[in-house]
PQR file of N, CA, C, O and H, with PARSE charges and radii, in Angstrom:
ATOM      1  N   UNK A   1     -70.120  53.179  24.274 -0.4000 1.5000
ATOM      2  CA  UNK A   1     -71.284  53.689  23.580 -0.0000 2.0000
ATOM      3  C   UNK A   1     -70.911  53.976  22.133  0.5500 1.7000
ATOM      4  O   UNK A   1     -69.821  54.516  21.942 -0.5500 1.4000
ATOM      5  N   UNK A   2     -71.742  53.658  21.013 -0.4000 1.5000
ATOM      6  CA  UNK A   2     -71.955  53.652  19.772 -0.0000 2.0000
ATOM      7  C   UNK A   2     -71.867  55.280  19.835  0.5500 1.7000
ATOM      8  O   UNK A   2     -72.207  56.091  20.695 -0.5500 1.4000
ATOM      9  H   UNK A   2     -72.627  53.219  21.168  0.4000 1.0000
ATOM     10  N   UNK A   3     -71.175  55.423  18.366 -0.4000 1.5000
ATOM     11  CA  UNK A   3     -71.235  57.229  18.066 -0.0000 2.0000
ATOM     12  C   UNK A   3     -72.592  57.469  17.209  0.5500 1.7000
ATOM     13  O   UNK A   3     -72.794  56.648  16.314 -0.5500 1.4000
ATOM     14  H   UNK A   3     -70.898  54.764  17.666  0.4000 1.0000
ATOM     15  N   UNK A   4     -73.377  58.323  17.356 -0.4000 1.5000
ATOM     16  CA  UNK A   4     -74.458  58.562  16.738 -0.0000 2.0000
ATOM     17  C   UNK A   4     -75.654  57.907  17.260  0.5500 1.7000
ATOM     18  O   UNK A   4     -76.719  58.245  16.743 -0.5500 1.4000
ATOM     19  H   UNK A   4     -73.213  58.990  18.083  0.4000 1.0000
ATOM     20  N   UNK A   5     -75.680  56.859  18.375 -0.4000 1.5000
ATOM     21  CA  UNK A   5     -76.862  57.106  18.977 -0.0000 2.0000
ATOM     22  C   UNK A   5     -77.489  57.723  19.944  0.5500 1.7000
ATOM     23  O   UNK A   5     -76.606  58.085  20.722 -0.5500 1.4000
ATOM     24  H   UNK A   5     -74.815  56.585  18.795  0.4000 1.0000
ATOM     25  N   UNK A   6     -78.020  57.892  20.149 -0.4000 1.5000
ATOM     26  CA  UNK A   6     -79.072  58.415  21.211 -0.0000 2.0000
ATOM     27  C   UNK A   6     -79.499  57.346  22.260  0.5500 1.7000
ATOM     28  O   UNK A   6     -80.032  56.252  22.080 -0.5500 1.4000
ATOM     29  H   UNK A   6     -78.737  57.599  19.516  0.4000 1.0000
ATOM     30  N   UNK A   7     -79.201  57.828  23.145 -0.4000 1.5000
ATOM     31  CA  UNK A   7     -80.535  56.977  24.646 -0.0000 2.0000
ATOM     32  C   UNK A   7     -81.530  58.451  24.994  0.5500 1.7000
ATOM     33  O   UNK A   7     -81.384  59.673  25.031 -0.5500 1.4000
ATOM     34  H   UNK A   7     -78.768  58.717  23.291  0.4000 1.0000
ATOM     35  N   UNK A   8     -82.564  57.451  25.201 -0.4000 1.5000
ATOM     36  CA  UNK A   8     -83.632  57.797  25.688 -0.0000 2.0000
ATOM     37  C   UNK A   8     -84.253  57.333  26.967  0.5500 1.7000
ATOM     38  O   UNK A   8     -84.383  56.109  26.974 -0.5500 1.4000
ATOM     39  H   UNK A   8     -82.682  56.459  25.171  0.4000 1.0000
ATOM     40  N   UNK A   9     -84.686  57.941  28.078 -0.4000 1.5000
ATOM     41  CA  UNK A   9     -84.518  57.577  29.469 -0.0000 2.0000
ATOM     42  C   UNK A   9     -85.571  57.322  29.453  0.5500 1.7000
ATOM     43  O   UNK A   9     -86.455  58.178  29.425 -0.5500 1.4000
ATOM     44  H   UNK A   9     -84.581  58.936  28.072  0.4000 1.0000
ATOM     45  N   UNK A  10     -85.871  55.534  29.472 -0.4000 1.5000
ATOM     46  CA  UNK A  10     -87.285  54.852  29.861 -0.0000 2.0000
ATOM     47  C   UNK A  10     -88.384  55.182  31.468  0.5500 1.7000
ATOM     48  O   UNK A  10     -88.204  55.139  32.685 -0.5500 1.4000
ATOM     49  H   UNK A  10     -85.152  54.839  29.494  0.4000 1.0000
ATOM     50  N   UNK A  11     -89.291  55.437  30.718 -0.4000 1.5000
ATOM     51  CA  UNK A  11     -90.192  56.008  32.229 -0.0000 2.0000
ATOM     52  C   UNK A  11     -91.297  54.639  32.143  0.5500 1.7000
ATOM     53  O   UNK A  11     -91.335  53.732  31.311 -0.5500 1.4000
ATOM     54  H   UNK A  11     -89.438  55.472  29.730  0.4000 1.0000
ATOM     55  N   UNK A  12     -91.822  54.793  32.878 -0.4000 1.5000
ATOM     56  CA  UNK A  12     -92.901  53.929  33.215 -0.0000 2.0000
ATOM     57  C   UNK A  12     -94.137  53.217  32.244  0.5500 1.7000
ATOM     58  O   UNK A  12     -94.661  52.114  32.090 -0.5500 1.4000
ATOM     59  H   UNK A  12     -91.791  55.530  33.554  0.4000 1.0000
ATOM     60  N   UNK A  13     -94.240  54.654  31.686 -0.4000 1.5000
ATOM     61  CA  UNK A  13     -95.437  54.496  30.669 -0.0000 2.0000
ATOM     62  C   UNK A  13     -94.798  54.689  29.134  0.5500 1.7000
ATOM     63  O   UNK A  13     -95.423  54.732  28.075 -0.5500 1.4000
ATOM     64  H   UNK A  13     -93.814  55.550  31.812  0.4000 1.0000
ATOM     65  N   UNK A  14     -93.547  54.778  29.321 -0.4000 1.5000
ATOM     66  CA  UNK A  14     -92.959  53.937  27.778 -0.0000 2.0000
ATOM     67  C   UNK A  14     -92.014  52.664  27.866  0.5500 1.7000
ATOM     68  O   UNK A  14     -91.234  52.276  26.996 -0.5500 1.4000
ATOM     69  H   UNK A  14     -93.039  54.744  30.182  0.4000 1.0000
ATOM     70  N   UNK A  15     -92.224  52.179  28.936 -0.4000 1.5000
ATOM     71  CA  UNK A  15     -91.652  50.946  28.685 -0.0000 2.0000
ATOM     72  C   UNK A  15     -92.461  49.915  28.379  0.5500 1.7000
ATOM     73  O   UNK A  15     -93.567  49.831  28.913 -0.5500 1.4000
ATOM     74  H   UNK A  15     -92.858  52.493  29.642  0.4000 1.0000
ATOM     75  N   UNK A  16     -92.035  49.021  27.509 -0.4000 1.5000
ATOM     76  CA  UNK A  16     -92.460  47.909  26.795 -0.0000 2.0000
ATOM     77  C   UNK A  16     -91.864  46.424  27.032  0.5500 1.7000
ATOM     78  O   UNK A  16     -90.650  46.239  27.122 -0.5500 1.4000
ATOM     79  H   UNK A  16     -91.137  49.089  27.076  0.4000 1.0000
ATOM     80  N   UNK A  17     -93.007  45.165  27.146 -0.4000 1.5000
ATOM     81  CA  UNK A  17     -92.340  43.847  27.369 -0.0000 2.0000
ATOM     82  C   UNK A  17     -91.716  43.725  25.710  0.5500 1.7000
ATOM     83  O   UNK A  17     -92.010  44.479  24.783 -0.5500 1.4000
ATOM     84  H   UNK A  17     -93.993  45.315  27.074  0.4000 1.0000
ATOM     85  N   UNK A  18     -90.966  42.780  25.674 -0.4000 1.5000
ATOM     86  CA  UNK A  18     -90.512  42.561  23.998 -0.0000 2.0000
ATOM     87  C   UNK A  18     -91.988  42.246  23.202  0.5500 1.7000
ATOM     88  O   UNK A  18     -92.028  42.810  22.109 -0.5500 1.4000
ATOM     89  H   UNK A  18     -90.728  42.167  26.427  0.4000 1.0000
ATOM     90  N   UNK A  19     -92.780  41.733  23.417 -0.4000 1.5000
ATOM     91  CA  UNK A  19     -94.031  41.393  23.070 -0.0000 2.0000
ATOM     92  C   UNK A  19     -94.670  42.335  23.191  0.5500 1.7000
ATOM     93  O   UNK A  19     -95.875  42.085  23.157 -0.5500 1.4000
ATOM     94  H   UNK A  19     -92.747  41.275  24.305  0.4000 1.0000
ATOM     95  N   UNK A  20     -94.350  43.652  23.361 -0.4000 1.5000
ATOM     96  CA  UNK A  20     -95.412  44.982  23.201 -0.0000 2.0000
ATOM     97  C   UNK A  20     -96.355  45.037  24.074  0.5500 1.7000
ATOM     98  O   UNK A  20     -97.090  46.023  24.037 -0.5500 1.4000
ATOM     99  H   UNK A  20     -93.371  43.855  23.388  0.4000 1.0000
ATOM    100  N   UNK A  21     -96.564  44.097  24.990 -0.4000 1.5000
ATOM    101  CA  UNK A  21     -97.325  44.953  25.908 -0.0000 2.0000
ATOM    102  C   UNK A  21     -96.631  45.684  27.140  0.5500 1.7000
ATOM    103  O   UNK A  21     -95.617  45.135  27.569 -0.5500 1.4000
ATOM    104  H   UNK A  21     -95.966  43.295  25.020  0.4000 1.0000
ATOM    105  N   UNK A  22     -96.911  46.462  27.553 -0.4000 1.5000
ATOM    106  CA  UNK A  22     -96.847  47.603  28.593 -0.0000 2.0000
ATOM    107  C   UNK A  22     -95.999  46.771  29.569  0.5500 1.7000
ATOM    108  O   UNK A  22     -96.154  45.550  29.596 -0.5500 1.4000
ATOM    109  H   UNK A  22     -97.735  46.908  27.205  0.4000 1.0000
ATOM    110  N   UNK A  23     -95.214  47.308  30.278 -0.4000 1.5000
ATOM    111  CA  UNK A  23     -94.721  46.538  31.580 -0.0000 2.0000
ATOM    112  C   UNK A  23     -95.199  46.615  32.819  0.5500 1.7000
ATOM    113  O   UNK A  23     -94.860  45.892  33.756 -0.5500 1.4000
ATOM    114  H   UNK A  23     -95.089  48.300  30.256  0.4000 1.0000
ATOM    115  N   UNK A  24     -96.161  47.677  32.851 -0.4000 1.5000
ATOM    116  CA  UNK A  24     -96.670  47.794  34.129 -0.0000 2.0000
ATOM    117  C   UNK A  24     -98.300  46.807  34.007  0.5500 1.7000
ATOM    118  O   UNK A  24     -98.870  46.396  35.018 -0.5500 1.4000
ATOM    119  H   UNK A  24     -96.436  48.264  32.090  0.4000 1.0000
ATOM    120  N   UNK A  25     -98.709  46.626  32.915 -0.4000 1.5000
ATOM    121  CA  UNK A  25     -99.610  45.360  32.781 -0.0000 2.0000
ATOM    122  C   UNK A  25     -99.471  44.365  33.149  0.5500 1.7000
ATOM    123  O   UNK A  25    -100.234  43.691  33.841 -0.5500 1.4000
ATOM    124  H   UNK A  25     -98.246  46.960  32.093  0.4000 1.0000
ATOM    125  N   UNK A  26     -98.144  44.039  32.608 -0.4000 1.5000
ATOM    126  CA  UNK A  26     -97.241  42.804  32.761 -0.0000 2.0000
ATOM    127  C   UNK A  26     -96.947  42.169  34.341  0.5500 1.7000
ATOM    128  O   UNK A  26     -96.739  40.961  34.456 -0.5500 1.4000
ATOM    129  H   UNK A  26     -97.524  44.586  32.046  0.4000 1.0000
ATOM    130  N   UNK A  27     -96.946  42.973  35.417 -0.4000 1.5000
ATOM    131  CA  UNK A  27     -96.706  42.856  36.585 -0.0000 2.0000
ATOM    132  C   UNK A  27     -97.993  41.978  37.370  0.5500 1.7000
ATOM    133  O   UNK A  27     -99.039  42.262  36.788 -0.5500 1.4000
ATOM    134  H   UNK A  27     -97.116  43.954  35.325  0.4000 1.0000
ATOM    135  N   UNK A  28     -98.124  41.453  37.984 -0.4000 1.5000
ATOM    136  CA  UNK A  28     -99.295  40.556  38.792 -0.0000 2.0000
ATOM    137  C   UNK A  28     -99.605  42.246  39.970  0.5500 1.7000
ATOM    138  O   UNK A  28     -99.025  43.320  40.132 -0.5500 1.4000
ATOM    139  H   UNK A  28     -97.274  41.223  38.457  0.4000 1.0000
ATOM    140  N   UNK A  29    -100.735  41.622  40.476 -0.4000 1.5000
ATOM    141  CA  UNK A  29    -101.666  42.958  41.655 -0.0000 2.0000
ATOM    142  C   UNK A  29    -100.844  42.742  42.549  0.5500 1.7000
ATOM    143  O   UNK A  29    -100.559  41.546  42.608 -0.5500 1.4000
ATOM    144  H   UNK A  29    -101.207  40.750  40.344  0.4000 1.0000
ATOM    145  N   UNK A  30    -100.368  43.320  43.226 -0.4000 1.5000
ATOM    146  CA  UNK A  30     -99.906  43.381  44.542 -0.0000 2.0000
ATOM    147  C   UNK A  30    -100.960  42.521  45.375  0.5500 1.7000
ATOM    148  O   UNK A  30    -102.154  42.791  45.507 -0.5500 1.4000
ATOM    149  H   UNK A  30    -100.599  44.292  43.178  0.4000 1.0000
ATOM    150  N   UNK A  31    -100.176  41.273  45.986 -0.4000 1.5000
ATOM    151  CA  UNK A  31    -100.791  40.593  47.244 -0.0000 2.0000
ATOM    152  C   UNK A  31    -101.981  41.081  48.218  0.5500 1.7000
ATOM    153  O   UNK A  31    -101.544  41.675  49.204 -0.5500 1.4000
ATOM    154  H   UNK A  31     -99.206  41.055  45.879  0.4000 1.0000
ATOM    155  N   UNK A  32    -103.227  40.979  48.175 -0.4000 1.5000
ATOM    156  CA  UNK A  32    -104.001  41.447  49.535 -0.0000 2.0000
ATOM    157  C   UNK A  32    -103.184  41.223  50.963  0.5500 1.7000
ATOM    158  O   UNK A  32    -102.459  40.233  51.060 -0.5500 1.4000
ATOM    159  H   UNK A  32    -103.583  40.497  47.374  0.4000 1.0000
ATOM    160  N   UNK A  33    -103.276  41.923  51.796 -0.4000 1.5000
ATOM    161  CA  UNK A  33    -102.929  41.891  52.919 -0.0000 2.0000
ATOM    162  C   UNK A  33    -104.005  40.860  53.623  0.5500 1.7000
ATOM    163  O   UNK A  33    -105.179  40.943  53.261 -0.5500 1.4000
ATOM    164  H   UNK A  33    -103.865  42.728  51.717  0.4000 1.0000
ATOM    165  N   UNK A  34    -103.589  39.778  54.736 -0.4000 1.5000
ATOM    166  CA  UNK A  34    -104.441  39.151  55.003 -0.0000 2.0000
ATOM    167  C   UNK A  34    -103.809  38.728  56.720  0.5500 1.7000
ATOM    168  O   UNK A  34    -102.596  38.632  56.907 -0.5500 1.4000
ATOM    169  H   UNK A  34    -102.636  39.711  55.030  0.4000 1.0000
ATOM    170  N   UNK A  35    -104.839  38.507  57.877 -0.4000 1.5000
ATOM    171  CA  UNK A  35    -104.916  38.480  58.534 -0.0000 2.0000
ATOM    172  C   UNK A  35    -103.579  37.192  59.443  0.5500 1.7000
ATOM    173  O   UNK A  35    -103.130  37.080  60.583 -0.5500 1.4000
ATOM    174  H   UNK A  35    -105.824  38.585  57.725  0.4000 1.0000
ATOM    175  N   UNK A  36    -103.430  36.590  58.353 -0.4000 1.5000
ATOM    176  CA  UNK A  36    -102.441  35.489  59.252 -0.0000 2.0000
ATOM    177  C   UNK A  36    -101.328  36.230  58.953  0.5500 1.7000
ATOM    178  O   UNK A  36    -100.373  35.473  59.128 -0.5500 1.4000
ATOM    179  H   UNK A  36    -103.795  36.681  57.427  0.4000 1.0000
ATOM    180  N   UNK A  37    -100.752  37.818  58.426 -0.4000 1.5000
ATOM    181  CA  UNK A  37     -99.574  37.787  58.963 -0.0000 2.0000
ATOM    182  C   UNK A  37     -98.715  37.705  59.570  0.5500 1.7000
ATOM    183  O   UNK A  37     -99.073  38.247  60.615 -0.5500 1.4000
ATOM    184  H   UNK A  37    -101.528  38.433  58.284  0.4000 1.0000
ATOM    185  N   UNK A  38     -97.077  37.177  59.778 -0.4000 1.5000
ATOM    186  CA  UNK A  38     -96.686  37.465  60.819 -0.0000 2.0000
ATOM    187  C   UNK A  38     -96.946  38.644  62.158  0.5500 1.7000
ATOM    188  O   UNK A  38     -97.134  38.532  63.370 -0.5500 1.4000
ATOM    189  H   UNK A  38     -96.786  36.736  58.929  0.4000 1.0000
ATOM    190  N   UNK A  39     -96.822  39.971  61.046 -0.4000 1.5000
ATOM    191  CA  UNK A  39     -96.800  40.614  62.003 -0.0000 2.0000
ATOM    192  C   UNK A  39     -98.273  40.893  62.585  0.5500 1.7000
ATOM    193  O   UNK A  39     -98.165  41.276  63.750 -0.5500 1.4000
ATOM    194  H   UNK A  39     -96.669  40.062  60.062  0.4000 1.0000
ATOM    195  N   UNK A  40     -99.358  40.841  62.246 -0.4000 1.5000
ATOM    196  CA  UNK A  40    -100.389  40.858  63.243 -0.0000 2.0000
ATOM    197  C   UNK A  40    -100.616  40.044  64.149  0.5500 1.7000
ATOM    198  O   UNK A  40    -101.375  40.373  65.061 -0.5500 1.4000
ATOM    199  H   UNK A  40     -99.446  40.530  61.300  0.4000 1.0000
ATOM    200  N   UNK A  41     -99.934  38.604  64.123 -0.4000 1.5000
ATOM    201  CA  UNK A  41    -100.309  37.659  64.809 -0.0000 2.0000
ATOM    202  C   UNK A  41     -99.327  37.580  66.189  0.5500 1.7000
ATOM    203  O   UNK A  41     -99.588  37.103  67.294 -0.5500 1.4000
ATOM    204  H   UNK A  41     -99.317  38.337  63.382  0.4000 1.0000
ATOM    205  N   UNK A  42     -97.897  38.340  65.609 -0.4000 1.5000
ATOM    206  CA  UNK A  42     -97.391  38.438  66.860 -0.0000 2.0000
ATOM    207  C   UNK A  42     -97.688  39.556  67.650  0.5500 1.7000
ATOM    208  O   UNK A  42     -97.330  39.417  68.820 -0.5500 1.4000
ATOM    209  H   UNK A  42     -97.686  38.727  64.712  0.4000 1.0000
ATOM    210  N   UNK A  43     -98.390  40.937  67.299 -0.4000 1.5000
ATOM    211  CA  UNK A  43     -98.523  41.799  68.158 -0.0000 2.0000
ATOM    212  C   UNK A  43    -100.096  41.375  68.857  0.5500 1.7000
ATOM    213  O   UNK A  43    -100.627  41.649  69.933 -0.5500 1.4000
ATOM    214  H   UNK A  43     -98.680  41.050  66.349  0.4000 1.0000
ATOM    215  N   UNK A  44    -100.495  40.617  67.728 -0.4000 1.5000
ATOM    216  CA  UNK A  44    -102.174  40.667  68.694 -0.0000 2.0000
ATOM    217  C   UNK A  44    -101.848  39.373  69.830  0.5500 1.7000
ATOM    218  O   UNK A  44    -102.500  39.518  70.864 -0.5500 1.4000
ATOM    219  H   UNK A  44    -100.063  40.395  66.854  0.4000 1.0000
ATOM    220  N   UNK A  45    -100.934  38.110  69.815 -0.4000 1.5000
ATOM    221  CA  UNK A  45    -100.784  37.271  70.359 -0.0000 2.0000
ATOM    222  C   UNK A  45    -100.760  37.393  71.716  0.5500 1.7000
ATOM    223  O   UNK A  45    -100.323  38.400  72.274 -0.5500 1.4000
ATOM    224  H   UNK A  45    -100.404  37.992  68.975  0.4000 1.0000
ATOM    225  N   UNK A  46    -101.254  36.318  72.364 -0.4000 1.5000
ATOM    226  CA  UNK A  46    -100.911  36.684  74.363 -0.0000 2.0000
ATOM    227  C   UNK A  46    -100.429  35.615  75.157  0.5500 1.7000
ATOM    228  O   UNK A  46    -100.771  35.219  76.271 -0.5500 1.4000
ATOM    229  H   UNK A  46    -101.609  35.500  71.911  0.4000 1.0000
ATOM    230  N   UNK A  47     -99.466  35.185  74.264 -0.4000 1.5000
ATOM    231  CA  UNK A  47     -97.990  34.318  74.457 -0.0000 2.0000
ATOM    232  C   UNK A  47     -97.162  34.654  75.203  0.5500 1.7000
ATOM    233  O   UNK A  47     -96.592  33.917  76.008 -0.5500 1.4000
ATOM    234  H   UNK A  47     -99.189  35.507  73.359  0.4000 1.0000
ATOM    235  N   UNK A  48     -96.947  36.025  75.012 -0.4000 1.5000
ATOM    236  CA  UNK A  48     -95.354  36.529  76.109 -0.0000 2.0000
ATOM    237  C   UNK A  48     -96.675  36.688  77.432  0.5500 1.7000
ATOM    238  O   UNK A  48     -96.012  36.479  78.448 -0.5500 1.4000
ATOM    239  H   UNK A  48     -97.411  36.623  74.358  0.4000 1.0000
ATOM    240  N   UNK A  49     -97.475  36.826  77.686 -0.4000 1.5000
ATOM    241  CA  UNK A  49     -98.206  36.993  78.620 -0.0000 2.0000
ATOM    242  C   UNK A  49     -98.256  35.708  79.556  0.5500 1.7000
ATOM    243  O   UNK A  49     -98.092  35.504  80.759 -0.5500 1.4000
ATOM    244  H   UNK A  49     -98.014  36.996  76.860  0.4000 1.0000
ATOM    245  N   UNK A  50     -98.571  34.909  78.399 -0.4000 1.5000
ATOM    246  CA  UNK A  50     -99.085  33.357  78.830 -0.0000 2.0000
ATOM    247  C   UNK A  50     -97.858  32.294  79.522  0.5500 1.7000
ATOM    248  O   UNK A  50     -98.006  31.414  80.371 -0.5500 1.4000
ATOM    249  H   UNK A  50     -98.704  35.075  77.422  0.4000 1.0000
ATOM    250  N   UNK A  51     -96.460  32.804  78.719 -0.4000 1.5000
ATOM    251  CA  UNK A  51     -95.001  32.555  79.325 -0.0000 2.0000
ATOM    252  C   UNK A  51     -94.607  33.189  80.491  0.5500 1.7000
ATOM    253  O   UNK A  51     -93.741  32.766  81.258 -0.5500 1.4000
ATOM    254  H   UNK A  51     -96.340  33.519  78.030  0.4000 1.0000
ATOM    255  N   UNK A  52     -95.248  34.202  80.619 -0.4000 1.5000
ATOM    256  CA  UNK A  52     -94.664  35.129  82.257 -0.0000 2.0000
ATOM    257  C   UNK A  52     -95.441  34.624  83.062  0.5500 1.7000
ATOM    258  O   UNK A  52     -94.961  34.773  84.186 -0.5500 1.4000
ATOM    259  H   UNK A  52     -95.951  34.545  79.997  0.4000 1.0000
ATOM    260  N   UNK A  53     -96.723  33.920  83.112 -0.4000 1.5000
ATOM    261  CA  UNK A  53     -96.990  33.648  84.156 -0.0000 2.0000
ATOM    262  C   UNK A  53     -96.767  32.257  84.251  0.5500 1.7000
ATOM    263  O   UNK A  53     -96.954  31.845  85.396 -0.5500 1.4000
ATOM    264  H   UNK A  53     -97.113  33.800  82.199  0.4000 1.0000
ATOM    265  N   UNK A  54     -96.371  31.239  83.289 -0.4000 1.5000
ATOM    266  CA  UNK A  54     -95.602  30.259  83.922 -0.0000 2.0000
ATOM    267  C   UNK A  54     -94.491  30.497  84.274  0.5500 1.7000
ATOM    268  O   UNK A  54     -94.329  30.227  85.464 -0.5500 1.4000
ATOM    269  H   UNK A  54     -96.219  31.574  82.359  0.4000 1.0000
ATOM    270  N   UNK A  55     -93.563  30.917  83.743 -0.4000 1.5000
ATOM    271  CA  UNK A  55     -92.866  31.584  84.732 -0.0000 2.0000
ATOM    272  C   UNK A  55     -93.091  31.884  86.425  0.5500 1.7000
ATOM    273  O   UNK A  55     -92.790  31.285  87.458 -0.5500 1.4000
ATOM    274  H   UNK A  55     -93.695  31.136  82.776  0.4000 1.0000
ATOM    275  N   UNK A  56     -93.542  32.703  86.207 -0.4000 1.5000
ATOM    276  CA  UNK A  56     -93.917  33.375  88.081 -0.0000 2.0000
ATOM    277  C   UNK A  56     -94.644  31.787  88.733  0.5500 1.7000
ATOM    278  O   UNK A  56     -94.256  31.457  89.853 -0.5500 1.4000
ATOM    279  H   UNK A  56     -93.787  33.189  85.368  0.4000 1.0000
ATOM    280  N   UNK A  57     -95.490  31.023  88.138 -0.4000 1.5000
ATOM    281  CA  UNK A  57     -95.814  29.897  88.665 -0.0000 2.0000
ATOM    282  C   UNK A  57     -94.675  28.786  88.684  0.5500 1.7000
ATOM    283  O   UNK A  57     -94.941  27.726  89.252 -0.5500 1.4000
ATOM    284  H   UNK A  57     -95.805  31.291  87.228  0.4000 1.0000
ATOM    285  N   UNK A  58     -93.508  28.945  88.140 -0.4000 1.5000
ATOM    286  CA  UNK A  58     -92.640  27.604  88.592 -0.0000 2.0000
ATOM    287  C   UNK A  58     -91.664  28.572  89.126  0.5500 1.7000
ATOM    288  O   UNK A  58     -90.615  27.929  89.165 -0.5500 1.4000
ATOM    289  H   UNK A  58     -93.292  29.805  87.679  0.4000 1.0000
ATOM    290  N   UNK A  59     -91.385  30.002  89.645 -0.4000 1.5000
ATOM    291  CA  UNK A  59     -90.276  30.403  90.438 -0.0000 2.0000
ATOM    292  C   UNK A  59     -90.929  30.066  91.522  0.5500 1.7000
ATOM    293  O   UNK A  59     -90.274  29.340  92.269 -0.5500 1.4000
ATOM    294  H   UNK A  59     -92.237  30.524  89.613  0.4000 1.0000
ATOM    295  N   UNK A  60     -92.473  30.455  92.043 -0.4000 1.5000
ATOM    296  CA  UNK A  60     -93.347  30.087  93.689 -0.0000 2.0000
ATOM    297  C   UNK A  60     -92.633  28.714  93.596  0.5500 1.7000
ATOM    298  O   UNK A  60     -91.705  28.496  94.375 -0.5500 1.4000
ATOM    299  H   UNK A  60     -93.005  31.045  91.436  0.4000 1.0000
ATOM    300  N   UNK A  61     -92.966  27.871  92.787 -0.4000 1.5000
ATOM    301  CA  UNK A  61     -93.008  26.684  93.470 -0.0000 2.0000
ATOM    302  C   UNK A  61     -91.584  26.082  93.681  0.5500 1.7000
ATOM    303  O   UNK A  61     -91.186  25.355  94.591 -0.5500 1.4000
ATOM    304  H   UNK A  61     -93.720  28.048  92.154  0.4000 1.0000
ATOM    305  N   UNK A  62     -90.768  26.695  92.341 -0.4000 1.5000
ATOM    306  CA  UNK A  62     -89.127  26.290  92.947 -0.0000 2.0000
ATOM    307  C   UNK A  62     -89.133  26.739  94.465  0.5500 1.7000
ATOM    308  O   UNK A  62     -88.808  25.904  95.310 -0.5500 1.4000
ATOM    309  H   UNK A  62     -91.092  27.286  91.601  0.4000 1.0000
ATOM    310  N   UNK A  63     -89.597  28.406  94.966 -0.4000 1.5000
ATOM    311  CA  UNK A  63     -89.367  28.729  96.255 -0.0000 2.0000
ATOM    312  C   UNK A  63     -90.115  28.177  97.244  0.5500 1.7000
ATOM    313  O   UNK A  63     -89.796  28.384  98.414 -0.5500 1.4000
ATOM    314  H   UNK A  63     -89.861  29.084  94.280  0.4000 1.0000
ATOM    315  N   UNK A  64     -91.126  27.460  96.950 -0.4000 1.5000
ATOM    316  CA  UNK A  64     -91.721  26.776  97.845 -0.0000 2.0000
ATOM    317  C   UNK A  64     -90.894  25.408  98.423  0.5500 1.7000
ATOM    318  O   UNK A  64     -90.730  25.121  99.608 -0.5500 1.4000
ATOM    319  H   UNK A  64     -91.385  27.292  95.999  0.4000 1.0000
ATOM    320  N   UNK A  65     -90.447  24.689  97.301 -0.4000 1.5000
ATOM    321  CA  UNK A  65     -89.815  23.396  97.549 -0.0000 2.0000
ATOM    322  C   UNK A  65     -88.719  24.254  98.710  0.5500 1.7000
ATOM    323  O   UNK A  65     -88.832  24.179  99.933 -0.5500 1.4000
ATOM    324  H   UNK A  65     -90.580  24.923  96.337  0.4000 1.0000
ATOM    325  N   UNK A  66     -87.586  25.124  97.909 -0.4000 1.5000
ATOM    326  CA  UNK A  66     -86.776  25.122  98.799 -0.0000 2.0000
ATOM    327  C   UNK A  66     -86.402  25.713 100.240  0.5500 1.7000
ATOM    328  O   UNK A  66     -85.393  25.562 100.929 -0.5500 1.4000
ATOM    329  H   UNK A  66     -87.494  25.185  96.915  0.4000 1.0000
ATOM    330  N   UNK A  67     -88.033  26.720 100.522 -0.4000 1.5000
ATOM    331  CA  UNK A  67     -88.767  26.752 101.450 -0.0000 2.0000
ATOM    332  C   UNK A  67     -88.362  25.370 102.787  0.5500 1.7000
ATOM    333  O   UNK A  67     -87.461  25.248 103.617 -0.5500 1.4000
ATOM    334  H   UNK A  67     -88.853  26.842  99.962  0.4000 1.0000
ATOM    335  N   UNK A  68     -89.640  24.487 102.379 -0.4000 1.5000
ATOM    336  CA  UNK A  68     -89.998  23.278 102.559 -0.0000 2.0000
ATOM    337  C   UNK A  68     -88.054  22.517 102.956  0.5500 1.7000
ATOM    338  O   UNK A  68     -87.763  21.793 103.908 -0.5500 1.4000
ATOM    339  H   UNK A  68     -90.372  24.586 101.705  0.4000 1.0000
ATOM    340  N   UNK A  69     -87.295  22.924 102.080 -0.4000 1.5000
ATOM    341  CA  UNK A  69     -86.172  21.596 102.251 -0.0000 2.0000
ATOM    342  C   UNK A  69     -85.256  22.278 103.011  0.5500 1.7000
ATOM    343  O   UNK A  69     -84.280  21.559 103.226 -0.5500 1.4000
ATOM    344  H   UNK A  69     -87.531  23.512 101.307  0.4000 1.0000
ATOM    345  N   UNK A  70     -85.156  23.438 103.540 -0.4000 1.5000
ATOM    346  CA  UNK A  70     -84.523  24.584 104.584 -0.0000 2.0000
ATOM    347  C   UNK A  70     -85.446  23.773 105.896  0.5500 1.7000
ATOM    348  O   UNK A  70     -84.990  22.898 106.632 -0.5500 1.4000
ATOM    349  H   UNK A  70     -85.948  24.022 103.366  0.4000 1.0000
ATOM    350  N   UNK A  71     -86.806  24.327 105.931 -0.4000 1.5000
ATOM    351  CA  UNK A  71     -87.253  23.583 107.568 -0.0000 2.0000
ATOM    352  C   UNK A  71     -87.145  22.449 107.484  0.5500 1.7000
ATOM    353  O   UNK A  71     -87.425  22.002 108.596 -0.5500 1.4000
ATOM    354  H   UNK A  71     -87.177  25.038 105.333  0.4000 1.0000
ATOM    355  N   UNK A  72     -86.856  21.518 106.705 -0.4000 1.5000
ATOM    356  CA  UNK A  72     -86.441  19.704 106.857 -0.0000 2.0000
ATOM    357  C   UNK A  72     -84.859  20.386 107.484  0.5500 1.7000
ATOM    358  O   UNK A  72     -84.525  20.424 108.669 -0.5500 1.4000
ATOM    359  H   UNK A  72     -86.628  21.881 105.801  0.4000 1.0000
ATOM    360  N   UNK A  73     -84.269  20.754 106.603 -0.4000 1.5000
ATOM    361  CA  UNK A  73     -82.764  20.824 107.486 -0.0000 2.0000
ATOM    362  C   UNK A  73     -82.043  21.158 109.047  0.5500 1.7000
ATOM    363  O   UNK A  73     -80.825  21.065 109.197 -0.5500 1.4000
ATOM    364  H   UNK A  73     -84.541  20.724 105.641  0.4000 1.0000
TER
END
């Protein structure tokens, strides 16, 4: 640090782009929130639902076959 200057602790509403305008102007709006997010789409989804019951429908029928290939034996 230089002897004889000063800092001054930039806050929000004195900071400046080099072009003088404001920096918090300078920033784009924050994104709308919108419905295809990930996360709404995986909690509203009824996928893990829709997987468990294929599931439970190909364990019956694995146990059915091997049901079926026990009384052949």
């Amino acid at each position: 640090m230089v002897a004889g200057t000063e800092v001054t602790p930039l806050t929000i509403d004195s900071a400046e782009a080099p072009d003088g305008r404001a920096l918090g102007a300078a920033l784009p709006p924050p994104p709308e929130p919108s419905f295809t997010s990930p996360i709404t789409t995986k909690t509203s989804s009824t996928a893990p639902i829709a997987e468990y019951a294929v599931r439970i429908r190909l364990r019956r029928a694995v146990a059915r076959s091997w049901i079926k290939r026990m009384r052949r034996a």
